[in-house]
C-alpha positions as MATLAB code, in Angstrom:
seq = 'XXXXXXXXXXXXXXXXXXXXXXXXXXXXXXXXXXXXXXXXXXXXXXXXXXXXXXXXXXXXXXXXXXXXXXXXXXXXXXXXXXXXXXXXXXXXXXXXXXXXXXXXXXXXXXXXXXXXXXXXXXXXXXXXXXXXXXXXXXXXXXXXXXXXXXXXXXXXXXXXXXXXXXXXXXXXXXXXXXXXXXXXXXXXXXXXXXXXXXXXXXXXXXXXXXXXXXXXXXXXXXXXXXXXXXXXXXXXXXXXXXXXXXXXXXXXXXXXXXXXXXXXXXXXXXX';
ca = [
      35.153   13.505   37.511;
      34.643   14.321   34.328;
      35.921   17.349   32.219;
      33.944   19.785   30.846;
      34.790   18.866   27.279;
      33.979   15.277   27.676;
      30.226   16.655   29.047;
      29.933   18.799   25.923;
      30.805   15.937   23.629;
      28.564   13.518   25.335;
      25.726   16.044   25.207;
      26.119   16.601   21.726;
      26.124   12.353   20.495;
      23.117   12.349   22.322;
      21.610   15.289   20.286;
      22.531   13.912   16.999;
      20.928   10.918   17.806;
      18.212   12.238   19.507;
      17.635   14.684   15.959;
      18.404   11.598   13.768;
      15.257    9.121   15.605;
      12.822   12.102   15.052;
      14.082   13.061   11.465;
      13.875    9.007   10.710;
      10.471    8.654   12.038;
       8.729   11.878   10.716;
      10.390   10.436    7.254;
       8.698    6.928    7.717;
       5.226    8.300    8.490;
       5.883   10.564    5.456;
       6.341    7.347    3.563;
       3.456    6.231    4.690;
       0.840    9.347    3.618;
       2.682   10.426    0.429;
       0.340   10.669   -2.358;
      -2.801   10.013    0.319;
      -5.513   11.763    1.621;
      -3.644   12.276    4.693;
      -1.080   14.185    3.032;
      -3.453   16.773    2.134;
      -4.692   16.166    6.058;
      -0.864   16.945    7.204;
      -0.864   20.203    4.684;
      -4.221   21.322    6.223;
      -2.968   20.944   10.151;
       0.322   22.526    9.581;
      -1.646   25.323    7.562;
      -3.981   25.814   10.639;
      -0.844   25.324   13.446;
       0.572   28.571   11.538;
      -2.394   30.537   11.763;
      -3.145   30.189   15.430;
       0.823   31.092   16.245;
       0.079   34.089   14.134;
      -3.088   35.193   15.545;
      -0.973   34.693   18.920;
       1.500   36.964   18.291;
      -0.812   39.768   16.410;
      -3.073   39.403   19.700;
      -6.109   38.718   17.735;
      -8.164   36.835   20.461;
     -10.976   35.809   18.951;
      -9.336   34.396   15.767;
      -7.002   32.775   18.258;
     -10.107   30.937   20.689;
     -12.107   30.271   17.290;
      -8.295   28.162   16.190;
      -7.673   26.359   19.017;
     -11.428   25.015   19.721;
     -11.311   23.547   16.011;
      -8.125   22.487   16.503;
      -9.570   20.841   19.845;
     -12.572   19.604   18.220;
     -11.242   18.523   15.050;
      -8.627   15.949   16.239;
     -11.590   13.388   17.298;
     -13.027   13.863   13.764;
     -10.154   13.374   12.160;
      -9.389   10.184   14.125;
     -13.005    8.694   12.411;
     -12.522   10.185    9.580;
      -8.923    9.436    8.578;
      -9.345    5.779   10.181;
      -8.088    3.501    7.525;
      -4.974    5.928    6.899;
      -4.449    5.515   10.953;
      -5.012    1.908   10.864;
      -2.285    1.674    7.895;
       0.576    3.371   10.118;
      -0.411    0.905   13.048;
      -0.625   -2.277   10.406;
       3.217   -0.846    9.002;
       4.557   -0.829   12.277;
       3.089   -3.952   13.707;
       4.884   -5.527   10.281;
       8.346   -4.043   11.330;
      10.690   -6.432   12.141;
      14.404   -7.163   12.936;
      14.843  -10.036   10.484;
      13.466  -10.242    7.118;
      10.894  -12.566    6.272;
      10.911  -13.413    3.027;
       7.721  -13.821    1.045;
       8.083  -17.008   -0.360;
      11.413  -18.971    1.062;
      12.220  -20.364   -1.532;
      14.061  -17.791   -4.086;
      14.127  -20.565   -6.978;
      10.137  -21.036   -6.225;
       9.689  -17.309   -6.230;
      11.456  -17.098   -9.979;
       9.193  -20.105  -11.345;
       5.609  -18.387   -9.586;
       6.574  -15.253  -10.613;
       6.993  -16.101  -14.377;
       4.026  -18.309  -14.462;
       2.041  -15.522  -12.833;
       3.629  -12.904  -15.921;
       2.926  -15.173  -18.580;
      -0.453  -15.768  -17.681;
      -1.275  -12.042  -17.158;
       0.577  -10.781  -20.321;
      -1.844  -13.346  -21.878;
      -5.008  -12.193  -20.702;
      -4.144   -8.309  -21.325;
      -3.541   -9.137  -25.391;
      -7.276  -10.642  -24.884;
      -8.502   -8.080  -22.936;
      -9.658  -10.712  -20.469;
     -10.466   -9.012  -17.068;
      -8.153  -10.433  -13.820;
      -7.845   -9.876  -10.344;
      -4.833  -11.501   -8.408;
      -3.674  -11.026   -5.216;
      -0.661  -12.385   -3.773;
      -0.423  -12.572    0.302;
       2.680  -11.019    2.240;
       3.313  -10.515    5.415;
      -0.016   -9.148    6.929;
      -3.103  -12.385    6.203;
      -5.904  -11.921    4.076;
      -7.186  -15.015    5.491;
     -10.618  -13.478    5.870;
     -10.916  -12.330    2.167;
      -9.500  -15.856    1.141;
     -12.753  -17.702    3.235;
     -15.233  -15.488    0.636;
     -13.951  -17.427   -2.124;
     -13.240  -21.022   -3.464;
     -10.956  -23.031   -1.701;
      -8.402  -24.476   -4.339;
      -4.607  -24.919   -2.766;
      -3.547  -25.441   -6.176;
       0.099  -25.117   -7.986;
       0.601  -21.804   -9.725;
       0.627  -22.797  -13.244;
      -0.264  -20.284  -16.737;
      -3.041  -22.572  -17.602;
      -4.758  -23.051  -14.546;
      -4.828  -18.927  -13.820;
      -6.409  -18.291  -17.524;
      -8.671  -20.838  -17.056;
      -9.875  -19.367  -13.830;
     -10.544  -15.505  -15.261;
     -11.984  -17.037  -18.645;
     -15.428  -15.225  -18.794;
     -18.492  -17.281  -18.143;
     -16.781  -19.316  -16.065;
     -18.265  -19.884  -12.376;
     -14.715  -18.195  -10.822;
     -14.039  -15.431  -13.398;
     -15.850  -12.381  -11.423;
     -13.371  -12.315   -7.884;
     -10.132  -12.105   -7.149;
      -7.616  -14.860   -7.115;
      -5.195  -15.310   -3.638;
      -1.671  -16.576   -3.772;
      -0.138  -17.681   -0.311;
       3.195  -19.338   -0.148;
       3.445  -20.130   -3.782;
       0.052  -21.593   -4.027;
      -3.334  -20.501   -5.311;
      -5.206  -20.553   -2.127;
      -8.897  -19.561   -3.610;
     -10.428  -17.904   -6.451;
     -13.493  -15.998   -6.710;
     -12.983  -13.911   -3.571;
     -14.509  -10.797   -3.178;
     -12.158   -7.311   -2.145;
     -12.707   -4.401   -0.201;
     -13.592   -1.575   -2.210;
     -11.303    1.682   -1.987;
     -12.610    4.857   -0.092;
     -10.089    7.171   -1.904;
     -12.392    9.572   -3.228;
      -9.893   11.418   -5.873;
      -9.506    8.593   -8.158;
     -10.060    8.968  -11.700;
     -13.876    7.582  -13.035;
     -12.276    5.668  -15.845;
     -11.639    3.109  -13.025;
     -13.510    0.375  -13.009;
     -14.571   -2.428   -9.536;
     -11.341   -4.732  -10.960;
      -9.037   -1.718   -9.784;
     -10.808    0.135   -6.696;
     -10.711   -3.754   -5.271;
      -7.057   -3.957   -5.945;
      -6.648   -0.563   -4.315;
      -8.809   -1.424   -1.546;
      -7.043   -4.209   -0.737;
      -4.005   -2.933   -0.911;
      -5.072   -0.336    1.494;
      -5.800   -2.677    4.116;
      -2.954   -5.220    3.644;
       0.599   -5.124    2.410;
      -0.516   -7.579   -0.101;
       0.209   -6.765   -3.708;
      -2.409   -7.178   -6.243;
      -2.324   -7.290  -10.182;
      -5.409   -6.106  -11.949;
      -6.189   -6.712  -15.841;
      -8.166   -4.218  -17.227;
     -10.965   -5.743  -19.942;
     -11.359   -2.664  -21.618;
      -7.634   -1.292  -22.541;
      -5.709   -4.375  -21.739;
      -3.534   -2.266  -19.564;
      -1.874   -4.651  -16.508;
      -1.921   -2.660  -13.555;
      -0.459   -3.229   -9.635;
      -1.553   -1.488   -6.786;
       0.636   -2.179   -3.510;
       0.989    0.392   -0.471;
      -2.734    2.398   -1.646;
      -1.114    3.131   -4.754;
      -1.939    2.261   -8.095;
       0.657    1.403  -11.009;
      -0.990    1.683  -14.183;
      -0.162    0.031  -18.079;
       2.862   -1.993  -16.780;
       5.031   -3.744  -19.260;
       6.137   -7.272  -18.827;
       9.427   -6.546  -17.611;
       8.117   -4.150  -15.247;
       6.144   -6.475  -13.864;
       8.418   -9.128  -13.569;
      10.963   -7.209  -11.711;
       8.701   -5.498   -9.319;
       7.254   -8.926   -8.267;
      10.312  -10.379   -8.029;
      11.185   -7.272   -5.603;
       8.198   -7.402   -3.495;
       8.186  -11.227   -2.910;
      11.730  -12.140   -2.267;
      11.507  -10.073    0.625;
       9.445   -7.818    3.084;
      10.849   -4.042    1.607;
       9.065   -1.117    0.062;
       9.656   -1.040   -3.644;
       9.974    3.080   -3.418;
      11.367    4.986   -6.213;
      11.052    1.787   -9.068;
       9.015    3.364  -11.253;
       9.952    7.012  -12.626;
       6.039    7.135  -13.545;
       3.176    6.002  -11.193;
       1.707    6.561   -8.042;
      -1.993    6.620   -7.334;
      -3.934    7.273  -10.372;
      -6.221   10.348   -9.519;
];
């Protein structure tokens, strides 16, 4: 039988880790929306939750009815409306695993692809040559890479300037790198539905975002009118990157599947 202090203890383990899933998983999902349009979405709900508890308690019936039919009616629009943000969360969680997959195995191969891919880009932005690149993680793109040219080619400097070159019959898509390779060039991206983002941007950067939204890929963009390198990963945008910036953040998101939150002091999406 046991004593009543050994019930009160065992009830209150259970608490904590009852409190400590929830708290965990309400931070994840906030993660997730930060900086989105479903943040603004959450603010908006919790805004409306308030306002039907307080027409509750100040009895004011009508308000109340008028509440919780659009809070009734609302949660099916939302679920059309917010459907990429929704199909994000489901996308994170179906990439969660136990073990770690790194993006390329080989560390030594991720050092020499991630310096060729640096080089080439730093080149390009002092010409002010326009790029697209897109390296595949853990969720495949192998529907964008079918759009484009087939080329299972070494990542080399030369070989990505030659492809972005203007005038040149692969210039205008997006390059894919799987595995350490360059899988196909001239593929054509998603474009982003986030509404909020600043004019100045150009196709070259709502593909990378759109991409991004859809994938945990992360994609470089070279803008052909400022130079500026920019990366979006996670529906967020990282704009005029320097080439140590770059370096390290690649060499963060490929060696391994993690979120690369909190590297830059500066960033986020670009609204």
């Amino acid at each position: 039988m046991w004593e009543l202090k050994d019930i009160v203890f065992n009830i209150g383990i259970f608490d904590v880790i009852d409190i400590a899933i929830v708290a965990y998983v309400f931070y994840k999902l906030y993660q997730l929306i930060k900086e989105t349009r479903a943040e603004q979405l959450v603010r908006g709900i919790v805004i409306l939750l308030l306002a039907t508890k307080a027409s509750e308690i100040m009895q004011l019936h009508v308000v109340n009815w008028i509440l919780k039919n659009t809070m009734t009616v609302g949660m099916i629009a939302l679920l059309i409306v917010f459907q990429p943000e929704l199909r994000r969360v489901l996308e994170y969680l179906g990439r969660t695993k136990f073990i770690i997959k790194p993006a390329i195995e080989d560390t030594e191969k991720v050092d020499v692809v991630v310096e060729e891919v640096v080089q080439s880009m730093t080149s390009l932005a002092r010409q002010k040559i326009g790029a697209l690149l897109v390296f595949e993680r853990e969720t495949g793109i192998n529907d964008i890479i079918q759009t484009g040219t087939m080329m299972d080619a070494k990542v080399t400097r030369q070989l990505l300037i030659n492809i972005f070159i203007p005038n040149t019959p692969l210039h205008d898509g997006a390059a894919v790198i799987r595995g350490g390779k360059i899988m196909a060039a001239g593929c054509f991206l998603p474009l982003t539905e986030n509404k909020f983002l600043n004019k100045e941007l150009g196709t070259r950067h709502r593909a990378g975002l759109g991409i991004s939204e859809r994938s945990d890929c992360i994609a470089l963009i070279v803008s052909e009118e400022t130079g500026f390198i920019s990366l979006a990963q996670n529906g967020k945008l990282y704009r005029d990157l320097s080439e140590e910036s770059l370096r390290t953040f690649l060499l963060k998101g490929l060696r391994k599947e993690e979120e690369s939150k909190g590297f830059f002091k500066k960033g986020g999406i670009f609204k």
